[in-house]
N, C-alpha and C positions, 0 to 999 in steps of 0.2 A: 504494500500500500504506500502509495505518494506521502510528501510529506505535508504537502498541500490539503490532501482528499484530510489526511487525519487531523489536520489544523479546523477542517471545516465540520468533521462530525463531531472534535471536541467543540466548539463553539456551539452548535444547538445544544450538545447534548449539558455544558453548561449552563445556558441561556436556560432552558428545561427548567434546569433545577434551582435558578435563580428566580425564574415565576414563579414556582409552585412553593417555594418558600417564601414569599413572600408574598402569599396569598389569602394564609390566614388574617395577618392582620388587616391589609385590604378588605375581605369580605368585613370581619368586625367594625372596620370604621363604617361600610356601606351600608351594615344594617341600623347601626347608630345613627346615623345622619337620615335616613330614610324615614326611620321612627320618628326621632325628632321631626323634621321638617311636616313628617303626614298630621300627625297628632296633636303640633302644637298649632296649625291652623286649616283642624278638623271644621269647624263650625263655619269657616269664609265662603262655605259652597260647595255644590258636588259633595259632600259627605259619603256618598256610597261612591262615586267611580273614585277619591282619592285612597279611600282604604281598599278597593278592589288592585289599583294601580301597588298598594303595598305589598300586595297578597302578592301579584305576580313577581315583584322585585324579591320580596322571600322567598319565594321558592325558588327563584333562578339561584340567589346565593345558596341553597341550601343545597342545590346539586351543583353546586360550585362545589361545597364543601365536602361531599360522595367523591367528586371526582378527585381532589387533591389528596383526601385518604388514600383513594384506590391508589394514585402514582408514590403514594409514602411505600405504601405495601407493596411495591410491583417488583420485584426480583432481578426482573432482564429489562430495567427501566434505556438503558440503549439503546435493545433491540424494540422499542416501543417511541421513539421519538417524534415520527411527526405525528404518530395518531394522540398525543397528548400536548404536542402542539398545538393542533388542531383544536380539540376538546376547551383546552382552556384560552384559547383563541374568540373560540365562540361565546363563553361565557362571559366573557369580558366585555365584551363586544354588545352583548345583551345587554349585560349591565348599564354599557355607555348609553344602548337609546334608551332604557329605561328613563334612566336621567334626565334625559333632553325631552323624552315627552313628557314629563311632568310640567316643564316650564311652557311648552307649546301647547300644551291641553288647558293648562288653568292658570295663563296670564293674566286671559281679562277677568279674572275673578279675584284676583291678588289686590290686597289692600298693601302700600306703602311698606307697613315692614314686613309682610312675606315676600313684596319682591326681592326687598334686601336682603331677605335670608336665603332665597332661592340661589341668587344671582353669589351671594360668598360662597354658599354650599356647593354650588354645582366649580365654580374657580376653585374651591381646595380642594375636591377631588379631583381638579385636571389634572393641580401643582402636586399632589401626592402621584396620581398614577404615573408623571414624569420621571418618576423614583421609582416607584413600585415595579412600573413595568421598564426597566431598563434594558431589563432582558432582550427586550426585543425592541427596536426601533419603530419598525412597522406598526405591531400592535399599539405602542403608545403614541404613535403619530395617528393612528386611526381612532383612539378612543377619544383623543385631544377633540378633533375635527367633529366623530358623534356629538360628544357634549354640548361643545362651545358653541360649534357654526350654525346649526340650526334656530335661535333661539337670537344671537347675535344678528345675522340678517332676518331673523323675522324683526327685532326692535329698530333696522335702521329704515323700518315701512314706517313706522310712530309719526303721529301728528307730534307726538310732546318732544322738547328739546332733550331732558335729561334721558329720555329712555334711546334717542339716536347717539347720545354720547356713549352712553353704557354700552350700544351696538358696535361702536367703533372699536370702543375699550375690549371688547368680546373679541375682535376679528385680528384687532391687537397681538390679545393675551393666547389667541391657539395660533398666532407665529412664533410667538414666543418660546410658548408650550412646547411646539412639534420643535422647535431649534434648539432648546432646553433639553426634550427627548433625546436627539439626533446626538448632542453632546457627552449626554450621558451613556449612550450604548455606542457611543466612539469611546469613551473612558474605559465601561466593562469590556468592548472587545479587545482591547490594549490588554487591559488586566487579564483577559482570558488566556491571550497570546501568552504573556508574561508566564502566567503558569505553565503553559504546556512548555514552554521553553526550560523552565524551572523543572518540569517533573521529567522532560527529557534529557535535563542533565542529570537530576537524583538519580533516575532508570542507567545513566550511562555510568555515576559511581556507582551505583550499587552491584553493576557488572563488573566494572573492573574489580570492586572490591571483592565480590563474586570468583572471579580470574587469579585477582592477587591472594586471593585466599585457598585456593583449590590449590597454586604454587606453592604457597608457602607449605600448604598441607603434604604435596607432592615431596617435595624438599626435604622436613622433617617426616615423612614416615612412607616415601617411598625410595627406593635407589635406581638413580637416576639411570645408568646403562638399563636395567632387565625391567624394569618397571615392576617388581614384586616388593613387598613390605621391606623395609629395614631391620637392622638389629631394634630401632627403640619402638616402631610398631608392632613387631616379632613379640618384645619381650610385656609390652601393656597387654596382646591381645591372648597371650601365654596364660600370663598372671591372671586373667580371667578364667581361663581353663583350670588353672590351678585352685582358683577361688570356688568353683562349679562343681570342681571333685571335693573340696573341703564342707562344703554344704550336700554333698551326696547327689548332687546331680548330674554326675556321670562318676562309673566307675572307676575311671583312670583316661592315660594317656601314653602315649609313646614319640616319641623326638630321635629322629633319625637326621646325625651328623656326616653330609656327605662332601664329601671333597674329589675334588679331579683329579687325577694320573696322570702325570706327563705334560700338565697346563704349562708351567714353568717354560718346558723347550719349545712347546708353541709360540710362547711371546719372544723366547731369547731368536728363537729360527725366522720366525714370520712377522713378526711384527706385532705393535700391542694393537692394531687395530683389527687387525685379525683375529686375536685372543679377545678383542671386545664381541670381536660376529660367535665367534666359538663357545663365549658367553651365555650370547642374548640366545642362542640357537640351545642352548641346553636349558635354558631356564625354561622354554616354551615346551621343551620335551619334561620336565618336572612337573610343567604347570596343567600338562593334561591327566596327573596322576591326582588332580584338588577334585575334593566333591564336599558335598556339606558336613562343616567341620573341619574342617582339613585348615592348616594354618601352612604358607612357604617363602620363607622369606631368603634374601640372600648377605651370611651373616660377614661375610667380607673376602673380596680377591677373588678364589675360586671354592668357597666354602660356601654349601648351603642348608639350611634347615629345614626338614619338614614333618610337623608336628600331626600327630591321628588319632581320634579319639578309640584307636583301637589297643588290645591288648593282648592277644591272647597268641603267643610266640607261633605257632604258625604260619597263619595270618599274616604277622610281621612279615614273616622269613619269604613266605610266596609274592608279597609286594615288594618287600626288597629286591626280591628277584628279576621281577616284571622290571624292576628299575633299573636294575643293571643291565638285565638286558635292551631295555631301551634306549640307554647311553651307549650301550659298543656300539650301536650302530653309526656307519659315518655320518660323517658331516660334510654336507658339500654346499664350496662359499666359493662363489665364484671358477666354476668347473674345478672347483681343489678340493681332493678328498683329504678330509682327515679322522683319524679314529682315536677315540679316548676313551677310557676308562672312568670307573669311579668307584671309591671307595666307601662302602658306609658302616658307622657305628650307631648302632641302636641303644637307647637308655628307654625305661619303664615306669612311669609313675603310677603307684606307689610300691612298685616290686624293689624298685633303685632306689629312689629320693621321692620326697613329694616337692623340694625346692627346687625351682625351675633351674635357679643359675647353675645350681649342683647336677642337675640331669645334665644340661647344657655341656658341664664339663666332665663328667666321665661318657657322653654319649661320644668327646673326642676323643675321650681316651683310647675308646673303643675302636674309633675308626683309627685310629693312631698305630694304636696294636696292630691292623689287620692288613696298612700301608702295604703294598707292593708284595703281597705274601697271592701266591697262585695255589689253586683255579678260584678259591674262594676269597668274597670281595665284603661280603657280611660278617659283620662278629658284635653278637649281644653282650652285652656289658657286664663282666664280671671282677671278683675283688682283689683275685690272682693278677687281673691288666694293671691295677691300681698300684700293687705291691710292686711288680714289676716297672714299672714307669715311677715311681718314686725309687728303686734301686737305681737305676739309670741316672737320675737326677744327682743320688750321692755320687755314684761311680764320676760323672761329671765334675761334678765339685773336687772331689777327691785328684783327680787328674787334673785340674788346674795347677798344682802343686807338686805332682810328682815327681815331675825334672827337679823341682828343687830340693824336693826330700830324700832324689837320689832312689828313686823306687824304681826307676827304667834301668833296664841293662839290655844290653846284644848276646844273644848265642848263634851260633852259627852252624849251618849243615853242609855235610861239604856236597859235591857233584861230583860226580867221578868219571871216566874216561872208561865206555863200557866195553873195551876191549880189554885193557891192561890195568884199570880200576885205580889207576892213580886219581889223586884227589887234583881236579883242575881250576876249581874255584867256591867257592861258599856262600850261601844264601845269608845274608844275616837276617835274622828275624829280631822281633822287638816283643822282652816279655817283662810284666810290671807284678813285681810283689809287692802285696799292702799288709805290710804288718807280718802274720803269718798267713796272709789269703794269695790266694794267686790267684791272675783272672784272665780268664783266659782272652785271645787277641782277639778271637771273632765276635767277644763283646764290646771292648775297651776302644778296637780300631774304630767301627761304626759311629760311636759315640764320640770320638776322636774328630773323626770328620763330618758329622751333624754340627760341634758346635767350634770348627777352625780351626782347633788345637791342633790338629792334623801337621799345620804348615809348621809350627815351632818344635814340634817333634820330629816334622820328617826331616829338617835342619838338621838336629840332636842325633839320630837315626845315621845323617850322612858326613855328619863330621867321624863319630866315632868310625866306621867303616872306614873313612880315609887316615885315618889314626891308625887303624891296625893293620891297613894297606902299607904305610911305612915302613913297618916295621918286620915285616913278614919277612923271612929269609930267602924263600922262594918266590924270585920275582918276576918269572911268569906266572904265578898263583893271582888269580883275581876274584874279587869281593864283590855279590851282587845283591841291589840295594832295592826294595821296593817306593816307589811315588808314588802318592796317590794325584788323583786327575786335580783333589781341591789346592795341592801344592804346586800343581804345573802352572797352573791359570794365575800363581802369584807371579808378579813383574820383575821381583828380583830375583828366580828360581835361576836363570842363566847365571847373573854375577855371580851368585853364592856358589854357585856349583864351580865355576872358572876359580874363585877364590880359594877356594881350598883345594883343587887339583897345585896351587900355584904354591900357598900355604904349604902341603907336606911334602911337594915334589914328588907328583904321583906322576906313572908313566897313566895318559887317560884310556889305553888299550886296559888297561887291569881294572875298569869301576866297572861293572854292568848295570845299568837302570833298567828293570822289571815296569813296564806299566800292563794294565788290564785292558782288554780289548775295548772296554765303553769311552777309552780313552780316546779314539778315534770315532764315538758318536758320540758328543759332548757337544755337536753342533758350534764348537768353536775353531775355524780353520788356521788361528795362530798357533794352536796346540800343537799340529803336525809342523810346523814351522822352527820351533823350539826343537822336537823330535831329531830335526834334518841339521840342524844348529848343534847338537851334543854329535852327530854320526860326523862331522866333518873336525868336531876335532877330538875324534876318535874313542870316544866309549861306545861302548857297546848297549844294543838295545833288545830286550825281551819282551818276550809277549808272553805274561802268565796268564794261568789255566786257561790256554787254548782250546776250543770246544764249546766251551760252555755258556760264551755268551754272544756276541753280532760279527762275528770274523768275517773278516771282507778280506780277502785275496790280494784287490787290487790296491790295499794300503801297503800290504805285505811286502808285494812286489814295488809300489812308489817308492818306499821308504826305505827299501832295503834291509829289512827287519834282521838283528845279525841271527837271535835262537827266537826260537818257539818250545815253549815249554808245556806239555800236554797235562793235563789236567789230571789227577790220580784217580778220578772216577772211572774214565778208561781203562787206565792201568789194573784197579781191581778186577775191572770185567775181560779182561785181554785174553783169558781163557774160551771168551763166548764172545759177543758182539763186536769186543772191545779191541779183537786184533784189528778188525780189518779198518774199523776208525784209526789206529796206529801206521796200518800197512799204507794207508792214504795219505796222513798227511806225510809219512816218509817217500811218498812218492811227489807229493809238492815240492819236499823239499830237494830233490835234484835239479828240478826247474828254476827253480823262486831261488836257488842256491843261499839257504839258511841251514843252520846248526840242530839238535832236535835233542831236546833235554827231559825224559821222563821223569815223570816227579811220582812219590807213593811208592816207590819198587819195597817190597817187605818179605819176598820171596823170593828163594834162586830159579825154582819156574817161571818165574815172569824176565827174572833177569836174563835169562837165555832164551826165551820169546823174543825177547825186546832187542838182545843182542844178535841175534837170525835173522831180525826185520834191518840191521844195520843201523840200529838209535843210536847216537854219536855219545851221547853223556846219561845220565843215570842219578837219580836222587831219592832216597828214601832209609827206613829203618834199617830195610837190610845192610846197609854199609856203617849208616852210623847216624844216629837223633841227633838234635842240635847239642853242641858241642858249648862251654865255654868261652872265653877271651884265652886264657891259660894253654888252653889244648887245641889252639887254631894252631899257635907254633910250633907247637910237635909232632901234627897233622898233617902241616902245608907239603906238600910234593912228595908223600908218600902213598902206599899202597891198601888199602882196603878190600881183605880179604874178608875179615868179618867184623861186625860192629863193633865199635870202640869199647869196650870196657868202661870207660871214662862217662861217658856220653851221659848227657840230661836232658829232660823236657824241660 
C-alpha cells in the first residue's frame, strides 16, 4: 500500500473518530438549547407544532445517540468507515434543518426576545459545530450554510431595518463560520499528518528496536558461525532441565560431549574458512538429530553438546551410533571431499551428577578417554576415566620437574649386524624413575608431548647421546636418537642439533634421528625440508615402526631415507603372515637402496628367518635389553652371541 492511499484512510478513519467523540457533548448541548428555547416561549403560538417540532429534534438526537454507541462498540471500526461517515453525516445534517426550520416556521410569531434568543441560539450552535465538527470540513461547512442561510436571506426580504441588518450579520457570520471551519480541519489535518508521521516513526523504532534486539539476543545466546545456542544459552536452558528433574518432572537427562577428529589438520591444510564450511556442515548434520526436548549447542572450536531427555544406556548407545555414523560420512564443499570423524562422551543425570557443570565435565572426560582409540568412538562415563585422567595430570606435574630432580636417565639397546652380530649402533631410549615407581614411556612420552615438554626433553635426550657419542671407543659405533614431530616443528631444532654435533666433535655419520612415519603427514612441508637439511650434513635418518602407520614410498625414495626399521608386531608374526610383510619390504629395499633394521627379535627362529630374508641389522631381547650408560662401553664393537648378563629394562 502507497504511502499516500495510507495517509488518506488514516485521515477518515481519524476524522471518524474525532466526530463520534465529540458527539456526545454536541447532542447534550442540542437537547439543552432545544428544550430551552421550545418551553421557554411555549405560550407565543403554535403550542402544538412547537413541541411536535421538539418531539422530532429528540428523537433524531436520540438515534444520534444508538448510533454513536453502536461505533463505541464496533470492533472493525476501519473496516466500517464510510458507512458511519455516512450515518452521522446525516444526522447532523438533520439536526442542522431542524434548527433552521424552527426560525422559518415561527418568525412571524416571535415577540422581541424570542427573536433574540433564536437568533444567539441558532449563532452558538454554528460557532460550536465549527469545533465540534472539525473533523470534517465539508460536514461543518454544510451544517454552517443549513443553519445560518436560510433564515438570514429570508430577514434580508424585512420591511424593518434591524431584522435586514441581522440578515446581513447572518450571511456575514456563515462566511465566517465555513472559513472558521475550513481553518480548523486544515489544523486537525496537519495534526492528523503529524501523527501518522509520528507513529510511522514509533513503528520504524520499534522495528529496529525489534532488529536490534533479536541481535543483541543472537549475539548473546547464539554462535555466530553455526547459528545453534551458545555455551551461556546451553547452560540457562540446561539449568532448566536440571530444575524439571529436581521437581520430578522428568526422570533425568543425558549430555553427550562431542568433539571432531582431525578438525585441527583441516584448518592447518585448508584453510580456516574451510574449517568454518566443515563446521557449519556438521552442525546441520547434528541438528537433524533435535526433536522435542533435545537441547544442541556448540560449546567452542570444534566441540559440541547435545543434551536428551533420554536415559536408559541403550538408547544412548544406538543414537550415538546413528551419530557417528552420520558424521563419517563426507563432506563435500566445493567438489572437495573431506571425511571426519567424531568423538563422543556420554554423562547421565542422575546416574553421574545431577550438577550440570559437573556432567559437563566428566561427559569430557569421557570423550577424552575414548580420543583417537578404534573402531569405537563412544565411551559412557565412568570413575576409572576420572582416576585415570587425574593420574595423568600428577604424572604431568611431576615431569615438569624431573630433569631437574635428575629422575630421567638413557639406556640403550644395541642393533647388531645380522650376519656377524657385532653391535653396530644403539637405540637410546628414555626411562624416568619416580621415587621407587617406574613409569613406563608409553605413558610419560604421550603426556610429554600433549603438554611441550616433549621439546626440552628431547634436547636433554640429544645432548646426553652426543655425550656418550664422544666418548665411545669404537668410532664407527653410532647412537640413535628418537624426535618427536612436536620437536621438529620447533625453529631452533637445526641450530641445537649443528651445536652440539660442533660442541662434542661428533663425526655426524654416527647420530641417527629415528622419526615416525606421521612425521611426513603433519601437513607441514618444512618438516621434510629440515629432514633433507640433517641428510646433507650427514646423519642418518630412520623410519620407526614401519608398517604401522601412513608409509608413503614416495617420501622414502625423495628423501633418501638411510634404514627403515620394521615394527616388532611383524616380527612376532614372521612365523605366519609376518614373513612375507618382511620379504617385501626387503625387497623395497634393493630399489629404494635403504638399510632394514628389525626391531623385537626375542628368538633364534626369527633371527634366522630374518637372517634368510637378508635383514641387514637386528634389534631385540634376544641379543641384549637396554643396557646402561656403564655397559654401552664395554659393549661398543663387540659380538653378541647371547644376551648380556648385565642388561636392564
Amino acid at each position: 500500500m502507497s504511502e499516500k492511499r495510507e495517509r488518506q484512510q488514516l485521515y477518515r478513519s481519524e476524522s471518524i473518530k474525532l466526530l463520534y467523540n465529540n458527539a456526545i457533548p454536541g447532542i447534550i448541548i442540542t437537547f439543552i438549547a432545544a428544550t430551552t428555547l421550545t418551553f421557554t416561549f411555549i405560550d407565543n403560538g403554535h403550542r402544538t407544532w412547537k413541541l411536535m417540532w421538539w418531539g422530532v429534534l429528540c428523537a433524531v438526537l436520540a438515534l444520534r445517540l444508538v448510533d454513536t454507541w453502536s461505533w463505541r462498540r464496533c470492533r472493525e471500526k476501519h473496516l466500517r468507515v464510510r458507512a458511519f461517515h455516512l450515518r452521522f453525516s446525516c444526522g447532523c445534517l438533520i439536526t442542522a434543518a431542524l434548527w433552521s426550520s424552527y426560525f422559518c416556521l415561527f418568525e412571524r410569531f416571535f415577540t422581541l426576545e424570542e427573536f433574540t434568543s433564536t437568533v444567539v441560539i441558532l449563532s452558538a450552535m454554528v460557532g460550536g459545530a465549527a469545533n465540534v465538527l472539525s473533523g470534517s470540513v465539508m460536514l461543518a461547512s454544510y451544517y454552517t450554510l443549513i443553519v445560518l442561510m436560510p433564515w438570514s436571506l429570508m430577514l434580508l426580504d424585512s420591511p424593518l431595518d434591524y431584522k435586514r441588518s441581522i440578515g446581513f450579520l447572518g450571511l456575514f457570520f456563515t462566511a465566517t463560520m465555513i472559513f472558521s471551519a475550513i481553518r480548523s480541519a486544515k489544523y486537525i489535518r496537519q495534526a492528523i499528518a503529524l501523527k501518522y508521521k509520528n507513529q510511522r516513526l514509533v513503528d520504524r523504532m520499534e522495528d529496529t528496536i525489534r532488529e536490534r534486539t533479536q541481535k543483541i539476543y543472537e549475539i548473546s545466546y547464539k554462535d555466530a558461525l553455526t547459528g545453534l545456542s551458545n555455551r551461556v544459552a546451553f547452560q540457562n536452558e540446561a539449568d532448566d532441565m536440571v530444575y524439571r528433574y529436581k521437581r520430578g518432572e522428568i526422570p533425568g537427562f543425558s549430555l553427550f560431549f562431542i568433539d571432531l577428529d582431525g578438525f585441527k589438520s583441516i584448518n592447518d591444510a585448508l584453510g580456516h574458512d574451510v574449517g568454518d564450511r566443515v563446521l557449519l556442515s556438521f552442525s546441520n548434520r547434528l541438528a537433524a538429530f533435535q526433536d522435542s526436548g533435545t537441547l544442541i549447542c556448540r560449546w567452542g572450536g570444534d566441540e559440541f553438546i547435545y543434551c536428551t531427555p533420554q536415559t536408559d544406556h541403550a538408547a544412548l548407545r544406538n543414537l550415538a551410533a546413528q551419530m557417528v555414523k552420520s558424521f563419517n560420512q563426507p563432506f563435500y564443499l566445493r567438489e572437495q571431499e573431506i571425511t571426519l570423524s567424531a568423538t563422543i562422551g556420554i554423562a547421565i543425570c542422575p546416574e553421574h551428577s545431577t550438577n550440570l557443570t559437573r556432567l559437563i565435565q566428566i561427559a569430557d572426560i569421557a570423550m577424552y578417554a575414548q580420543k583417537g582409540k578404534q573402531p569405537e568412538r563412544v565411551l559412557f562415563y565412568n570413575h576409572q576415566l576420572e582416576e585415570n585422567l587425574r593420574s595423568k595430570v600428577l604424572l604431568q606435574e611431576a615431569l615438569n620437574n624431573a630433569l631437574a630432580r635428575h629422575e630421567l636417565r638413557l639406556v640403550f639397546q644395541p642393533i647388531v649386524d645380522s650376519r656377524t652380530r657385532e653391535i653396530r649402533s644403539f637405540e637410546a631410549l628414555l626411562r624416568w624413575k619416580r621415587g621407587t615407581q617406574i613409569i613406563d614411556p608409553s605413558v610419560f612420552i604421550p603426556i610429554a608431548e600433549r603438554s611441550g615438554q616433549i621439546v626440552n626433553i628431547g634436547y636433554w635426550v640429544l645432548e646426553e647421546a652426543c655425550k656418550t657419542l664422544a666418548h665411545l671407543p669404537a668410532e664407527e659405533t653410532a647412537i640413535s636418537v628418537n624426535v618427536s614431530v612436536i620437536q621438529f616443528q620447533d625453529q631452533q631444532f637445526l641450530a641445537k642439533v649443528n651445536r652440539l654435533l660442533e660442541t662434542y666433535h661428533i663425526n655426524p655419520a654416527r647420530l641417527h634421528i629415528e622419526v615416525t612415519e606421521s612425521l611426513f603427514h603433519s601437513g607441514q612441508s618444512d618438516l621434510t625440508d629440515k629432514i633433507l637439511w640433517l641428510q646433507r650434513q650427514g646423519i642418518k635418518i630412520s623410519i620407526d615402526d614401519f608398517g604401522t602407520g601412513y608409509s608413503s614410498l614416495s617420501v622414502i625414495q625423495n628423501l633418501n631415507i638411510d634404514f627403515v626399521k620394521i615394527d616388532r608386531s611383524f616380527i612376532h608374526k614372521i612365523e605366519d603372515k609376518g614373513l612375507a610383510i618382511v620379504e617385501a619390504v626387503m625387497n623395497m629395499s634393493h630399489s629404494l637402496n635403504f638399510r632394514i633394521i628389525a626391531e623385537g627379535v626375542e628368538s633364534e627362529e626369527q633371527a634366522q628367518l630374518l637372517r634368510r630374508c637378508g635383514i641387514h641389522y637386528m634389534q631385540g631381547f634376544l641379543f641384549s635389553q637396554p643396557v646402561e650408560m656403564v655397559d654401552v662401553f664395554r659393549l661398543s664393537g663387540s659380538r653378541l652371541l647371547h644376551p648380556a648378563p648385565e642388561s636392564v629394562l
